[in-house]
Every structure is written in C-alpha cells, then in structure tokens.
C-alpha positions as a printed NumPy array, in Angstrom:
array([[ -93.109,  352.381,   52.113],
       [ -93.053,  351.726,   48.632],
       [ -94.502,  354.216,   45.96 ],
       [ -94.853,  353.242,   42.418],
       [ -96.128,  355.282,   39.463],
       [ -97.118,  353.962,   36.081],
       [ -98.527,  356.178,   33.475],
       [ -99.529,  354.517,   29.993],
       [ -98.762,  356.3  ,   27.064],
       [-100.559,  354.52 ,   23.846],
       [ -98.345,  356.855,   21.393],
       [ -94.97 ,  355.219,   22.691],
       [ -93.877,  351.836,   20.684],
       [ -91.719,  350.903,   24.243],
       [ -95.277,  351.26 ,   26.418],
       [ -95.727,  347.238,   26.632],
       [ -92.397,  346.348,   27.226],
       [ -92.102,  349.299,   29.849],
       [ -95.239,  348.266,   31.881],
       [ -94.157,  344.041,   31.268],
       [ -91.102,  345.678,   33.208],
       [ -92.791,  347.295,   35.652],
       [ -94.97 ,  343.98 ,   36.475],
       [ -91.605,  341.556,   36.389],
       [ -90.451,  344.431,   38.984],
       [ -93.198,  343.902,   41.396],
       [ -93.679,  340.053,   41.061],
       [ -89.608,  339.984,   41.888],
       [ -90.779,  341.656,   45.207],
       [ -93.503,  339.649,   46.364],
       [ -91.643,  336.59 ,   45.269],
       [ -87.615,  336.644,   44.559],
       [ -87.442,  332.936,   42.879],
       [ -89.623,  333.894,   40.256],
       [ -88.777,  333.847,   37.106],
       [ -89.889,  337.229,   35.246],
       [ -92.256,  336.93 ,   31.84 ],
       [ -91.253,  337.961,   28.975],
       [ -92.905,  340.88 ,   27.19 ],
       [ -96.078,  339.098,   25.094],
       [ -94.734,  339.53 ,   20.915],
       [ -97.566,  341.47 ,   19.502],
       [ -98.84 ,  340.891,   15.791],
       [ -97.391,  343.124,   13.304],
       [ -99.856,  342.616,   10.263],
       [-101.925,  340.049,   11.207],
       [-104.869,  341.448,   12.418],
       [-105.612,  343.959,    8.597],
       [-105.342,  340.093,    6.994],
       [-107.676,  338.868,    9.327],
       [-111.101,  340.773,    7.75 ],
       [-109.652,  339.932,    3.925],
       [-110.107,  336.747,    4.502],
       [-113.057,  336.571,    5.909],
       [-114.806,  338.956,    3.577],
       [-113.61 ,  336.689,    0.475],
       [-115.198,  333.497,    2.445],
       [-118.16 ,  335.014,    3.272],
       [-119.282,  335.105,   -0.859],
       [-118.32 ,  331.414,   -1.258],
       [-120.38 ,  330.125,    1.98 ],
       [-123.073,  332.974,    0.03 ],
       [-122.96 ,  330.653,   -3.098],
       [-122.675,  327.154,   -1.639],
       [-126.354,  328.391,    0.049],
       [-128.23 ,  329.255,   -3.325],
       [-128.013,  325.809,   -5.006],
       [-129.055,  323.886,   -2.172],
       [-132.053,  326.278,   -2.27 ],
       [-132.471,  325.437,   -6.196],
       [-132.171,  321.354,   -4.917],
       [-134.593,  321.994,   -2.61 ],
       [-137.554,  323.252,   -5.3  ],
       [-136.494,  320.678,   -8.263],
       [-137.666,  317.928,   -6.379],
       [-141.556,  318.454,   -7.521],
       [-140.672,  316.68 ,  -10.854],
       [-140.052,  313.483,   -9.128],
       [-135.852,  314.142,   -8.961],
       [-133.699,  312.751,   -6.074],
       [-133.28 ,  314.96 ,   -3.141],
       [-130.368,  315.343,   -1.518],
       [-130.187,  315.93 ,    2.617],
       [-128.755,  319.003,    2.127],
       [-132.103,  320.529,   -0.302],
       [-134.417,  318.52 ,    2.87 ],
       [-132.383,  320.752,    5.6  ],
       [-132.007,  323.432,    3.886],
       [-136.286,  323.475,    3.603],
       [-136.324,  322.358,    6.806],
       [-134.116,  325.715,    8.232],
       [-136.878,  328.191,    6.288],
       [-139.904,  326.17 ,    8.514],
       [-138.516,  324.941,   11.508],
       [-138.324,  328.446,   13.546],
       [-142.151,  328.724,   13.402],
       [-143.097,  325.066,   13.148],
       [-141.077,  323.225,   15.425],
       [-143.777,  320.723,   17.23 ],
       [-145.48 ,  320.006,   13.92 ],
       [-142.34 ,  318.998,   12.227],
       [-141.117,  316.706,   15.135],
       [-144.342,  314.754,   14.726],
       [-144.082,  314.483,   10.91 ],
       [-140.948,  312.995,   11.47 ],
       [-142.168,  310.886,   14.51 ],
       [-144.791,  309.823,   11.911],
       [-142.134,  308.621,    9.379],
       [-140.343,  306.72 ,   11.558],
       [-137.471,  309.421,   12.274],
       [-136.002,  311.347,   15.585],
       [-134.747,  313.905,   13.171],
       [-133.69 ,  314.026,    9.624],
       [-130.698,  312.64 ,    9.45 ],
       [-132.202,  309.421,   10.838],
       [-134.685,  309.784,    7.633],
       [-134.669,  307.207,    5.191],
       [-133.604,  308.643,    1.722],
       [-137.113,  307.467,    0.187],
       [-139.166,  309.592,    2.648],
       [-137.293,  312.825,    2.134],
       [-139.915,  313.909,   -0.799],
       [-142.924,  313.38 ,    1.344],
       [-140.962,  314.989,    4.408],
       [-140.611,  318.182,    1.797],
       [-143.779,  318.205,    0.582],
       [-145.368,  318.646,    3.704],
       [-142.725,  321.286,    4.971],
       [-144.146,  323.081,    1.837],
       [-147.256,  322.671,    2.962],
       [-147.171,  324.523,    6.424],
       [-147.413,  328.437,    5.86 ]])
C-alpha cells in the first residue's frame, strides 16, 4: 500500500515546483517510460501590464465611436455617408427593429448593408431615423 500526502501551501514560492514533483512522482509509477513534465514557468509581471493596456485602449476604441456618431447626423445636408455613420445608425435601431429593417433593405435591393449600394445609404438612414 501506498500512502501519499500533499498539503498546498500558497505562502511558499517552491509550492508549484513541489506539487509538479509530486505529480512526475506518481506518473513515474503508473508508467516508468514516461518522461516527467517540467514545472509550467509562471509570469512574473505580466499579468499587472495586462489591465494598463487595456484601460489605455479602451479611451481610443471610446473616441473612434463618437465621430462615426457625428457622420451619422451630418448626412441631412445632403453630405456623403460613409458605411461606418449607416452601421453605426443601424446598431442604435436594430435591437428593437429588426424585421422592419430587413424589409427596408429587402426593399432596396440589399440582404444586409454591406450589400447596399453607396447611393441608397441616405434613404436607408433616413428611414432608420424614422422608426422610434
């Protein structure tokens, strides 16, 4: 019989590599050709870089947002749209219109809006600002 004890203890840097042991120990047992793993390298820093990052992206993706909301109510005085100002429209109406805007497109010759032509995308708005 065989008795084996393992008791983690988070405050001791050697824990991993002592448990990694342990396992290599046991899998040498069941199986003596195998070849034992090495302990997995954990990240030093890595992870307190991580949120940095993502908290200075998050402003930018904030800011690339607002002007395609500006695009998207310009258009009135006869300006080109862009797809972006149509889709962005189209995000604020589609959750609560979803049928009606299928058919509007259906109606302009479209399966969605990028398979609008360019020409259309004023009337396509104008009628998104039309549903409340």
């Amino acid at each position: 019989m065989l008795e084996l004890k393992i008791v983690h203890n988070p405050e001791n840097p050697d824990n991993a590599k002592n448990i990694q042991a342990a396992i290599n120990f046991l899998r040498q047992l069941i199986d003596p050709g195998q070849e034992a793993e090495k302990p997995a390298k954990k990240p030093a820093e890595k992870p307190a870089e991580k949120p940095a990052k993502k908290e200075a992206e998050k402003p930018a993706k904030k800011e690339a947002k607002e002007p395609a909301k500006k695009e998207a109510e310009k258009p009135a005085g006869g300006a080109a749209l862009s797809i972006d100002a149509v889709r962005t429209t189209l995000a604020e109406k589609v959750g609560a219109h979803r049928d009606e805007i299928k058919a509007k497109l259906t109606e302009l010759g479209a399966k969605n809006v990028t398979t609008l032509e360019e020409e259309k995308y004023a009337e396509f708005v104008a009628y998104l600002k039309s549903l409340d």
